[in-house]
Structures are given as structure tokens and as C-alpha cells.
Residue, then its C-alpha position, 0 to 999 in steps of 0.5 A: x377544804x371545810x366550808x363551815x357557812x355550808x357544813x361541807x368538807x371537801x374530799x377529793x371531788x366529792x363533798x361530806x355534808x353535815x347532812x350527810x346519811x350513812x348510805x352517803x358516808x358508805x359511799x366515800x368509804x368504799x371509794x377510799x375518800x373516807x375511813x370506816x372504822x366499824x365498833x362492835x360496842x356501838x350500833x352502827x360506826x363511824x367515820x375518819x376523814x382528813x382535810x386540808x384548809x388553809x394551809x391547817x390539816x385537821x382529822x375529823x371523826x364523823x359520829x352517827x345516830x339513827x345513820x345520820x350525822x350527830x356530829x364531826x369532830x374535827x382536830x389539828x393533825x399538826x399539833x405540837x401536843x402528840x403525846x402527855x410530854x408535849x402537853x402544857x396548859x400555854x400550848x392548849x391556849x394557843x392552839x385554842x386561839x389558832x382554831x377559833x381564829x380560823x373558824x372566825x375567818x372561815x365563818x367571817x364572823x365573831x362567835x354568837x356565844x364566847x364562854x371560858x374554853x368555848x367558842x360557838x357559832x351559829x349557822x344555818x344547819x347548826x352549831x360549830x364549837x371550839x373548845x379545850x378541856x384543861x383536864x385532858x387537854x384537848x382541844x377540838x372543833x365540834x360540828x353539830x347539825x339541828x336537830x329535826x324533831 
């Protein structure tokens, strides 16, 4: 379950923060409810989580900086798009319009910001986007918290 009003994504019985640190996040992993995945070209690492809400399974990669979230990104696991053959410009609209209408519904809101390929709403711990990029054709959901400076 996501609940984007509250920056949360359900795992088990157990919930990721938008938040979340990196303690937090190691936690999940060694219980098997996440998946670390360690980069030696990075410091630090990264996270894989999947959910399901709605009936929409969706992978989200968890990014960290300074241990803490910077973002999730969270894409649809039952694309039709899995491979360069699949692709085509009307299919990335459509699963545009699919994943802005669910964040639409899940925030109960229209977005605060409409510009050609994205979609942004603003909530209490940050920003949630949705957007598609032609030239590769991706299609995503960004989860970013603010920024406390």
C-alpha cells in the first residue's frame, strides 16, 4: 500500500517513510521486507521495495544522500513496455495518464503544477511527480521529501 498524503509505503506490517534514514531502511532489509543493493560507485546504497496498491504492483528504488532519503522512485511492474520492441510513444501517454490518475486519486487532488510530461503535487513532507521522458521512454513516479536546510 502507498499512501502519498503521508509519504508512506507499506511493507508487510511495517511502513517506509519518506523519512525514513538509512538505519530505518537497514532494518527492513535484514528482515527481508526491502532489498539492499550495495554500489561500489556510490557512497553509500540503495533500496528496492515492491508494492501493491490498488490493484497497481509498482518497484520502487529508494536513493539515499547523507543516509537520508533524497527520493523514490517508484515505477509500474506491469507495463506493457518491458523491452525496446514494446515501446511506442502512445503506450508511454497511456501509462502516463494511468499513473497520474492514480496519484490523482490517491492524493484526492488534481496536481498543484501541470507542465508538458509532468505532473507535480505538493504535500506536507514534499513533492510527488509523475512524469515521462520520449527519448527513453520512461515513465515514473518521483517521491521527494523537503529539504531541511
Amino acid at each position: 500500500m502507498i499512501n502519498f498524503i503521508e509519504g508512506r509505503i507499506s511493507v508487510g506490517a511495517k511502513d517506509i517513510s519518506i523519512t525514513s534514514d538509512c538505519d530505518e531502511l537497514n532494518v527492513l532489509a535484514e528482515e527481508g521486507l526491502i532489498e539492499k543493493q550495495e554500489d561500489g560507485n556510490r557512497t553509500g546504497n540503495s533500496y528496492y521495495v515492491e508494492a501493491t496498491c490498488e490493484g497497481l504492483r509498482l518497484g520502487g528504488f529508494i536513493c539515499l544522500r547523507e543516509r537520508r532519503i533524497e527520493w523514490i522512485l517508484l515505477r509500474w511492474l506491469d507495463s506493457v513496455m518491458k523491452g525496446w520492441e514494446d515501446v511506442s510513444e502512445k503506450r508511454m501517454i497511456d501509462e502516463y495518464r494511468l499513473l497520474s490518475n492514480f496519484v490523482k486519486d490517491k492524493v484526492g487532488a488534481p496536481p498543484n503544477n501541470k507542465k508538458t510530461g509532468t505532473r507535480t503535487w505538493y504535500v506536507k513532507w514534499g513533492k510527488i511527480e509523475v512524469s515521462y521522458e520520449v527519448r527513453s521512454f520512461d515513465v515514473a513516479i518521483f517521491m521527494t521529501p523537503r529539504q531541511n536546510n
